[in-house]
C-alpha positions in Angstrom: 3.5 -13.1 -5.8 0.6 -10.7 -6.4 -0.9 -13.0 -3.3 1.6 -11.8 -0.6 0.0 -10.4 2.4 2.0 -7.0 3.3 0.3 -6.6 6.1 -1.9 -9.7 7.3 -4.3 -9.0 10.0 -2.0 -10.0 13.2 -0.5 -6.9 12.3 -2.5 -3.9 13.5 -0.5 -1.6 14.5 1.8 -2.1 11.1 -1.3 -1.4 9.0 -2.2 1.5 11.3 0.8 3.2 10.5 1.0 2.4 6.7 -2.4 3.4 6.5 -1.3 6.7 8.2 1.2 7.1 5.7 -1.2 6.8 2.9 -3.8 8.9 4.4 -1.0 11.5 4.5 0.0 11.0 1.1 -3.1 10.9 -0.6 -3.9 14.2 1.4 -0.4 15.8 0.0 -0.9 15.5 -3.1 -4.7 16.8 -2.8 -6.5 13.6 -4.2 -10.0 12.8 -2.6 -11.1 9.6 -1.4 -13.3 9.1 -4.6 -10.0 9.6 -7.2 -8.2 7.0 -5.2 -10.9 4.5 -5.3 -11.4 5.0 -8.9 -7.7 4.2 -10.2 -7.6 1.8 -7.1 -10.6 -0.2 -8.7 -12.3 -0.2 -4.7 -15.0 1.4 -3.5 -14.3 4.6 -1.2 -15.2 2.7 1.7 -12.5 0.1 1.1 -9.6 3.3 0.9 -11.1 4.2 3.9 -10.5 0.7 5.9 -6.7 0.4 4.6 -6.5 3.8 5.4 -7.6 3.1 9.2 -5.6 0.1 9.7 -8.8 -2.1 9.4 -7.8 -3.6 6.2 -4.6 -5.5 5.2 -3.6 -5.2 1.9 -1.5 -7.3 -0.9 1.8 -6.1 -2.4 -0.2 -5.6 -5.7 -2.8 -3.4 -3.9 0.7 -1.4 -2.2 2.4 -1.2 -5.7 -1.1 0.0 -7.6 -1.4 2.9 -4.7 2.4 3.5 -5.4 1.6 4.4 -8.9 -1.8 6.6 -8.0 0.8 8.2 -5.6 3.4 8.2 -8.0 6.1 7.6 -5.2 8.8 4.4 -4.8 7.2 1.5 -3.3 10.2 1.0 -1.1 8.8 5.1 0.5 5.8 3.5 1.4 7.0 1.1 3.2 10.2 1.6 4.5 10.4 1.1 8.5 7.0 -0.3 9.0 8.4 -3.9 10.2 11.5 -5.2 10.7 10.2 -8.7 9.7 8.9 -7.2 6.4 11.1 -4.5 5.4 14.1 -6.6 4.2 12.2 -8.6 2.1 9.4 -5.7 1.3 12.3 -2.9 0.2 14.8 -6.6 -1.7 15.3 -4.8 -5.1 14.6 -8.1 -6.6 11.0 -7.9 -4.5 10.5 -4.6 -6.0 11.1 -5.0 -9.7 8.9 -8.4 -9.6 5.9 -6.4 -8.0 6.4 -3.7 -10.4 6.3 -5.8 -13.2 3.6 -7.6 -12.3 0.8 -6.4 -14.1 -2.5 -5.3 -12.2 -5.9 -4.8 -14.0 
């Protein structure tokens, strides 16, 4: 499960608005690039590129930044894709990604 492409890279406009999202976020609660990157285990660089839609990421990667961001999963992605969302916001979905441990 910790292999399931959110947002795969057919998707661009789907990451471009998630990565909006997180942008936002990150900015809201006054965290810098570098802070991110650091819990994130990435480089700056790679925040950036999810960040710009250039990037797709895992549901791991989406339930590590909903930690750091320490906001629901389901926030971050709620409404991005109709094809996603069902499965993406599936309490069942959910609880196995948050219990799946990341390192």
């Amino acid at each position: 499960m910790a292999n399931v492409n959110i947002l795969n890279k057919e998707d661009p406009e789907v990451r471009k608005k998630l990565g909006a999202r997180l942008k936002a976020v990150r900015l809201a609660r006054r965290m810098t690039l570098q802070h991110v990157a650091q819990h994130f285990k990435v480089s700056e660089q790679h925040v950036l590129r999810v960040e710009s839609g250039q990037h797709s990421l895992k549901a791991s990667e989406l339930v590590v930044l909903a930690r750091v961001y320490d906001m629901p999963f389901k926030k971050l992605t709620d409404g991005l894709c109709a094809s996603t969302t069902n499965t993406l916001t599936d309490p069942s979905m959910i609880n196995a990604l948050q219990q799946h441990q990341v390192h």
